[in-house]
N, C-alpha and C positions, 0 to 999 in steps of 0.2 A: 487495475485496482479500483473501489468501490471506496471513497473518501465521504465522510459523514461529518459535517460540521454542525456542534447543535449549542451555542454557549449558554448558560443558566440562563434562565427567563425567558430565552428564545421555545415558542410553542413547537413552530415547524423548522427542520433541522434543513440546510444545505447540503445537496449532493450532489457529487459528479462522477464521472466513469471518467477514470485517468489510465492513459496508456503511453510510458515513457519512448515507446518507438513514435509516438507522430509529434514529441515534442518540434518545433523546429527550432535549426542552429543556433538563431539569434536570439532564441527564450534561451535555450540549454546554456547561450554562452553569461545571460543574466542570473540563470539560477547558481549557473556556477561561481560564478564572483562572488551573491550572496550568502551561498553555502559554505564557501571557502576549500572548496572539494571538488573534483572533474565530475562530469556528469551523472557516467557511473556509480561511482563511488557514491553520491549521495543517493542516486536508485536504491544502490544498500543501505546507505543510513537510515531511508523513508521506511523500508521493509524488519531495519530491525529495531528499529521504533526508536530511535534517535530525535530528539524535540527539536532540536535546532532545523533541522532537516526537514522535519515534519513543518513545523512553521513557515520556511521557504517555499516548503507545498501547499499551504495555504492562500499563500500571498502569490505562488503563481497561478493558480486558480481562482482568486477574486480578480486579478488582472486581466487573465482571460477572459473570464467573462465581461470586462469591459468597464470595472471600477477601477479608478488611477487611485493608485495608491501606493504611496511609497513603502518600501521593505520594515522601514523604523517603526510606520504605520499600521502592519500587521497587530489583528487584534489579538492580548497576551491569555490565551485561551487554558482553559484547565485540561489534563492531558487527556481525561477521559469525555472531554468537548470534541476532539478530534478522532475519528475512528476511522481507521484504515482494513481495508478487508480486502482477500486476496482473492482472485478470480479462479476457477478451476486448473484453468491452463496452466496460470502462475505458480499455483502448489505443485501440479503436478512435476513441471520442470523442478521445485525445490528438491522434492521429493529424490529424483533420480539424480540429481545431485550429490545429496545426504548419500543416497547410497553406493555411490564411487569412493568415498570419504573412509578413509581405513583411524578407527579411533583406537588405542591403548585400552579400554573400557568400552567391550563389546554392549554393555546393559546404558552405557550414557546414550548409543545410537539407537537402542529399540528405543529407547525415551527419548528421543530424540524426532525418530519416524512415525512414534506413535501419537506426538503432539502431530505432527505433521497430518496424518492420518485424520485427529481428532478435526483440525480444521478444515480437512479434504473433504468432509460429509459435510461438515457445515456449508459449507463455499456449493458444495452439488443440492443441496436444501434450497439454499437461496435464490442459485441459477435454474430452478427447478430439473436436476438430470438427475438421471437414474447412476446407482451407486457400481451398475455391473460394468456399463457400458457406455455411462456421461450422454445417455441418446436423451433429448430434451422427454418428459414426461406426457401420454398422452392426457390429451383435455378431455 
């Protein structure tokens, strides 16, 4: 995940490359207390844009980097302060996901995979890959 923190009046926004596999134990076991949720589970809350969740990602990322700061302490940010973005890899597991997923309403899962789709370009944009074959783009 690609985490964008920018709060009003701030010129240059905070970023970090976040990847929930190299959490270790003894953070996962602090987020989880403050999240009130297992590890996992708030993975999802961060991913489907839950602020609670969000804000505990916040706060364990200014800790990481090395400011003490207590959880109460976390700054109360506006939602569009906080920007979460998904890596290619990340979508694309969503993606095939969505499409094991048997829905009642065949037109709710093309809108469904086509949002998906919509941010799979964007995510290959960013990371600069090509849209055939995710091969990094020549320079």
């Amino acid at each position: 995940m690609f985490i964008t923190y920018r709060p009003e009046g701030q010129e240059q926004p905070q970023s970090w490359q976040f990847d929930p596999g190299r959490v270790k134990a003894s953070q996962a076991e602090m987020i989880e207390k403050r999240a009130g949720e297992s590890f996992e589970q708030w993975i999802m809350s961060v991913r489907a844009g839950k602020v609670r969740a969000r804000r505990v990602l916040l706060w364990h990322l200014m800790t990481r980097d090395g400011l003490a700061i207590k959880y109460e302490d976390t700054p109360d940010f506006a939602f569009e302060d906080f920007k979460v973005e998904h890596s290619v890899v990340e979508i694309l597991r969503m993606r095939e996901q969505f499409e094991k997923v048997k829905f009642d309403d065949p037109d709710q899962k093309d809108q469904i995979l086509a949002a998906i789709d919509a941010d799979l370009a964007e995510a290959r944009k960013r990371e600069g890959l090509d849209e055939e074959d995710d091969a990094p783009k020549a320079e």
